[in-house]
C-alpha positions in Angstrom: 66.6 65.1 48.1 67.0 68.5 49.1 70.3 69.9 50.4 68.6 70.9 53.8 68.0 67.3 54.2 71.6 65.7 53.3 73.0 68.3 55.9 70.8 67.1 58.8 71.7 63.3 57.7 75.3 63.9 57.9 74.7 65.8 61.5 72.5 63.0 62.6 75.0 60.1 61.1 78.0 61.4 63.0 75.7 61.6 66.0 75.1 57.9 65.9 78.5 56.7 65.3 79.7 59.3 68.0 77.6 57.6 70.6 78.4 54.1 69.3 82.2 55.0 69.7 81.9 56.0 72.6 79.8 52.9 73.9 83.0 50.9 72.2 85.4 53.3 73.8 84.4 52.4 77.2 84.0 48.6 76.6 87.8 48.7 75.5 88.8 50.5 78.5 86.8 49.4 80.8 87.1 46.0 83.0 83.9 44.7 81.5 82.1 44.4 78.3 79.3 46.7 79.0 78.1 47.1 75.7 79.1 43.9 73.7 79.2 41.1 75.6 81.6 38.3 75.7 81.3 35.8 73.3 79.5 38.1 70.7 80.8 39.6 67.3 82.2 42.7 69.5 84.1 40.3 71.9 85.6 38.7 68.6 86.6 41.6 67.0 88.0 43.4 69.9 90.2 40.2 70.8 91.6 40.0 67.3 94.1 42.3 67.3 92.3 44.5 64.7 90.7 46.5 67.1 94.1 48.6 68.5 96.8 50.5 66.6 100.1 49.7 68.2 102.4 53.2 67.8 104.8 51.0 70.0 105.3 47.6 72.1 103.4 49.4 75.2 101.4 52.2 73.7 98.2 51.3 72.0 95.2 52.9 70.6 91.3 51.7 70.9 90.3 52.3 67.7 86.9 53.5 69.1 88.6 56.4 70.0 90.4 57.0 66.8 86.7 57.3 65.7 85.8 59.5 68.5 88.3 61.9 67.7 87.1 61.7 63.9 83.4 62.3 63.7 83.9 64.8 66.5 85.8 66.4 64.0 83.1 66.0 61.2 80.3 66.9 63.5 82.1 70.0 64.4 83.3 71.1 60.8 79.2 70.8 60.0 78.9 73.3 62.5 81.1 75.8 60.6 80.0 78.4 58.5 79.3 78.6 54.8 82.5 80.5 53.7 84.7 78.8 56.6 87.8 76.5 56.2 85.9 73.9 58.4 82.8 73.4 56.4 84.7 74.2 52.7 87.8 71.6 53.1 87.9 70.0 56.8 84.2 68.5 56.7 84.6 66.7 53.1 88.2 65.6 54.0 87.0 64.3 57.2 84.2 62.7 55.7 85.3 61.1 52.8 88.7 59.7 55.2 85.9 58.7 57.4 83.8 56.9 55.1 86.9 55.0 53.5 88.1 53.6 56.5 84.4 52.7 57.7 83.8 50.7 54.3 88.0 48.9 55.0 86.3 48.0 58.5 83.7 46.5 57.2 85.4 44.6 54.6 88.0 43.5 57.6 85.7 42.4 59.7 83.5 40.1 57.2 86.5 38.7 55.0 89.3 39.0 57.5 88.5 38.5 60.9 84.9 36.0 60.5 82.9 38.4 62.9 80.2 41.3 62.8 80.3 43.7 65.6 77.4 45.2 66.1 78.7 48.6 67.6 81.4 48.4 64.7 79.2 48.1 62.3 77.1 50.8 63.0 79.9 53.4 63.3 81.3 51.9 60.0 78.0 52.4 58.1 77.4 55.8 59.5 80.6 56.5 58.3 80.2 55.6 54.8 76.8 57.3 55.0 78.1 60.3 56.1 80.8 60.2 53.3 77.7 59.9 50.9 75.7 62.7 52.5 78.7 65.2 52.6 79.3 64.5 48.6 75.2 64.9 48.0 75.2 68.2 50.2 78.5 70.1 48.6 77.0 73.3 48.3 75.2 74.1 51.6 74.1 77.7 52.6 73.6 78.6 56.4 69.6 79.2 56.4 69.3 75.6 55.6 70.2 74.6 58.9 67.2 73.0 61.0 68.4 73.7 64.6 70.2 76.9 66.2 73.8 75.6 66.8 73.6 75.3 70.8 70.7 72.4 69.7 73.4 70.8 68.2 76.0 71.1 70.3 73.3 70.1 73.5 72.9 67.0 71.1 76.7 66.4 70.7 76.6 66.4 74.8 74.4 63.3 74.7 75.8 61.1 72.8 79.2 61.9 74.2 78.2 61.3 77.7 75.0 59.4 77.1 76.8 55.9 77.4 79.4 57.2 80.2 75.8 58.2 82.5 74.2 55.0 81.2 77.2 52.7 82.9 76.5 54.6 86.1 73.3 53.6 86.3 73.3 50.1 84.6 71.9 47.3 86.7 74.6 45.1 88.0 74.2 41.3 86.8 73.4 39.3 90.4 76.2 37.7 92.2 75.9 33.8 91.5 74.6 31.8 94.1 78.0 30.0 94.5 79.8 32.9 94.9 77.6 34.7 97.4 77.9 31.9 99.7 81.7 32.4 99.5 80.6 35.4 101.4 80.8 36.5 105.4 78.3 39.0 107.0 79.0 42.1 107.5 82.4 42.5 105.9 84.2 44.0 102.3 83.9 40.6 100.3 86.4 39.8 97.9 86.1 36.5 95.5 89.0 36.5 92.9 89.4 33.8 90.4 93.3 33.7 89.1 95.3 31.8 86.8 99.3 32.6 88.7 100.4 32.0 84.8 98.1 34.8 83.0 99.8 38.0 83.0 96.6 39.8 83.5 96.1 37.9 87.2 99.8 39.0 88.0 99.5 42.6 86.6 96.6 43.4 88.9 97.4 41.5 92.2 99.7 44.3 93.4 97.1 46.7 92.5 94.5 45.3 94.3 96.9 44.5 97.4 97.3 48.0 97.9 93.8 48.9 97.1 92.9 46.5 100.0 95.4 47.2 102.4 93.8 50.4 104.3 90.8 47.9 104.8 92.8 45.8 107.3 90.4 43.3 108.7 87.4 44.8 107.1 88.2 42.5 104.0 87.0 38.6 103.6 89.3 37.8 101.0 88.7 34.4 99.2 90.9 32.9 96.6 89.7 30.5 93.9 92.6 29.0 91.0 91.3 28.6 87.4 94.8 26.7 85.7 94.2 27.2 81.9 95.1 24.6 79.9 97.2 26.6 77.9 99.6 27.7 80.9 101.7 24.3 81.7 102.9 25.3 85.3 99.9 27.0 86.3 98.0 23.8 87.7 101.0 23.0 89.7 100.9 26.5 91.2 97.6 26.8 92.0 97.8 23.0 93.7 100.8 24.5 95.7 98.6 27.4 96.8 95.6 25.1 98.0 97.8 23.0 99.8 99.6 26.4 101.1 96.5 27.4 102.3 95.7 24.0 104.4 98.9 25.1 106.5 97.7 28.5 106.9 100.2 29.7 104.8 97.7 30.6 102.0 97.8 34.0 101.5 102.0 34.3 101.8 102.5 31.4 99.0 99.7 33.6 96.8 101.6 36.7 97.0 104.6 34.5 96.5 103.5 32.6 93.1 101.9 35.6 91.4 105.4 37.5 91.5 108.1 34.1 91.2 109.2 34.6 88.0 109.8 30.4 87.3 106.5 28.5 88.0 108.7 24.8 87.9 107.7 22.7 90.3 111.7 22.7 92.1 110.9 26.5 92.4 107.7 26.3 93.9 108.4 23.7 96.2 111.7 25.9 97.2 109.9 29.1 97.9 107.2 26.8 99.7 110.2 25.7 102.4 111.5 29.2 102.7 107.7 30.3 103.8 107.8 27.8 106.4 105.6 24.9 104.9 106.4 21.6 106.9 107.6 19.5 103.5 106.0 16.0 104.0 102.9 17.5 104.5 102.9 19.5 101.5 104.4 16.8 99.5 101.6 14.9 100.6 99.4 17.6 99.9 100.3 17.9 96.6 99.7 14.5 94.9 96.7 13.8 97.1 93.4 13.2 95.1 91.4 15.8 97.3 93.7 18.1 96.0 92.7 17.9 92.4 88.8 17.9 93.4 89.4 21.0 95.2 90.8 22.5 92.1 88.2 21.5 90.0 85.5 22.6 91.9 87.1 25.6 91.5 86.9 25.8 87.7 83.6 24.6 88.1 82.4 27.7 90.1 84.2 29.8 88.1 82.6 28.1 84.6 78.7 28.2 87.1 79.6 32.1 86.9 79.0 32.7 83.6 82.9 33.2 82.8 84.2 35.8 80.6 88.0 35.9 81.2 90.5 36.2 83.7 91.3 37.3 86.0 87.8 37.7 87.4 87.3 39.5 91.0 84.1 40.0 92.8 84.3 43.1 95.6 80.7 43.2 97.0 78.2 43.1 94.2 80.7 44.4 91.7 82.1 42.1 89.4 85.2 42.9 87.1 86.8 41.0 84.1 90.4 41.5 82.9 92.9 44.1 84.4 91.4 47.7 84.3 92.9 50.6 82.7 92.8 52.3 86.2 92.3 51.8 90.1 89.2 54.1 90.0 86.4 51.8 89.9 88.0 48.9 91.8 88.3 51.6 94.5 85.0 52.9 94.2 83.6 49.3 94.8 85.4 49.0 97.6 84.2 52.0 98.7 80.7 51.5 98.1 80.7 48.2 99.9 82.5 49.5 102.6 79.7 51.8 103.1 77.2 49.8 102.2 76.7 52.3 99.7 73.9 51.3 96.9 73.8 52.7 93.8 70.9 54.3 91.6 70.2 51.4 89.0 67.7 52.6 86.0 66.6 49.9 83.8 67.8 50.2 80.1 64.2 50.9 78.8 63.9 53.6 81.1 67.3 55.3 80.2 66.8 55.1 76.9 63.5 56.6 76.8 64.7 59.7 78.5 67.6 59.8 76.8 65.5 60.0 73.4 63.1 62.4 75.4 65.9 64.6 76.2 67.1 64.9 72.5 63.4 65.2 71.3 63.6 68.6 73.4 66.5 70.0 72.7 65.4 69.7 69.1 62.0 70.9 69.8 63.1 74.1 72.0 66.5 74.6 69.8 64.6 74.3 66.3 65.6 77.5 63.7 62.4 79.5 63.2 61.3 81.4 60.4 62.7 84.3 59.4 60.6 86.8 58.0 60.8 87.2 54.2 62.2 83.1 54.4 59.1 82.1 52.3 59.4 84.5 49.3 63.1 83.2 49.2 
């Protein structure tokens, strides 16, 4: 194969992977799975643990964008020239460091952790291919190169923000029907589905509480329990907050639980009284069969929603999954709904298409032409 063609492999490989890190980037930080979806091969790998590097107890890496930062790296030592420190010793180091850890990825994710992700292992085998293309193509010269550099940088631009444009014009999944009729006219709706046990609920309740407090009475705020299983006071607590709620003391013994550091029933029942709860009542309350239906009918919504974690929290026709990295997109939901805001949605087709349009022409217009005297060379 001729060198000019391992060169525009290796430019083309890091493209791909750079765009699929990216797309894995923003699934990691993002409060939904945009990209992989829950339940898949991506879901599994990016739960097992493998898919961070921990430099301490509270700072950890995506690996995504340990890969960002890498075939960035190789994409722009291929851009270097001839004689240059980039394209003589960064591009092959990069490369070959690249394509080893893309083949231990691979290897981890089919012997050691039982899943394929999809995203992963296209970036990994990318990688490896790149690592192949950069030993094939040791000796290229600067008129080999098929596109002017701006071409390739234009190109780098998509697939760096290609998937960042493409979640802000994705479709939004509909609101489920049992959800929506949690809803009031005319005002900034607010479903959240908690467990007062997962850490994740009790990390972004104060978040959203001050993200909702400017709103005043704009905001229907509706509160639905999920108790796991695997949390052994949290069905207690969220019975305590049903029956909280039948005194209209809901909202106070919400706040309350997500922030009481013992969940026991003494405790809860304690902080109950000093809210004001009349006792026999919520004794009552708490043992009473209608109780327990209203819980599971809870869960039941919850499951009717297509789960995908929790805590799960509905503002409007946004829908977000886990704690996010940052306030920004919770508060541009609000926003939005506020508003009544709607946002351009472009099917995936569509994007796609003019994505690959877009690169077709920067190509096209950016393509090297002949010099004169290139053909007796």
């Amino acid at each position: 194969m001729p060198r000019l063609s391992w060169l525009l492999v290796l430019r083309v490989l890091s493209l791909v992977a750079l765009t699929a890190s990216v797309a894995l980037a923003l699934d990691y930080g993002g409060s939904t799975q945009s990209f992989c979806g829950g339940g898949t091969g991506c879901d599994t790998v990016r739960q097992s643990g493998f898919g961070y590097v921990a430099l301490s107890d509270t700072l950890k890496i995506p690996v995504p964008l340990l890969g960002i930062v890498g075939f960035v790296t190789l994409f722009g030592a291929s851009l270097g020239r001839p004689e240059g420190l980039a394209r003589r010793a960064l591009l092959p180091l990069s490369a070959y460091v690249g394509g080893a850890v893309g083949l231990g990825l691979l290897l981890l994710q089919a012997l050691q952790i039982g899943a394929l992700c999809a995203y992963c292992v296209a970036v990994d085998a990318c990688a490896v291919g790149a690592a192949l293309a950069a030993y094939r193509g040791r000796r290229w010269q600067e008129g080999e190169d098929p596109l002017q550099r701006w071409a390739w940088l234009a190109l780098g631009g998509l697939a760096l923000f290609g998937p960042r444009l493409w979640l802000s014009v994705a479709p939004k999944p509909p609101v489920p029907p049992g959800v929506l009729a949690l809803y009031a006219p005319g005002k900034i709706n607010v479903v959240e589905f908690a467990d007062f046990e997962c850490p994740f609920c009790r990390a972004l309740h104060p978040r959203l509480t001050a993200l909702l407090a400017p709103y005043g009475e704009q905001v229907h705020l509706v509160r639905r329990h999920v108790p796991l299983p695997s949390h052994p006071h949290a069905a207690g607590a969220a019975a305590a907050a049903v029956c909280a709620e039948a005194q209209g003391k809901g909202e106070a013994m919400a706040a309350a639980l997500m922030t009481l550091e013992d969940l026991g029933a003494s405790s809860v029942r304690r902080r109950a009284l000093e809210l004001g709860l009349e006792a026999g009542a919520f004794d009552a309350c708490l043992s009473a069969p209608s109780t327990k239906e209203t819980l599971t009918a809870h869960v039941q919504l919850w499951r009717d929603a297509d789960p995908k974690g929790l805590p799960t929290t509905y503002i409007g026709d946004y829908r977000f999954v886990g704690t996010p990295e940052t306030d920004d997109a919770l508060r541009e939901a609000l926003a939005r709904t506020a508003e009544q805001r709607r946002r351009v949605e472009v099917p995936l087709y569509a994007f796609g298409g003019a994505l690959l349009a877009a690169a077709a022409l920067i190509a096209f217009v950016g393509r090297r032409r002949a010099e004169p005297g290139d053909a007796a060379r």
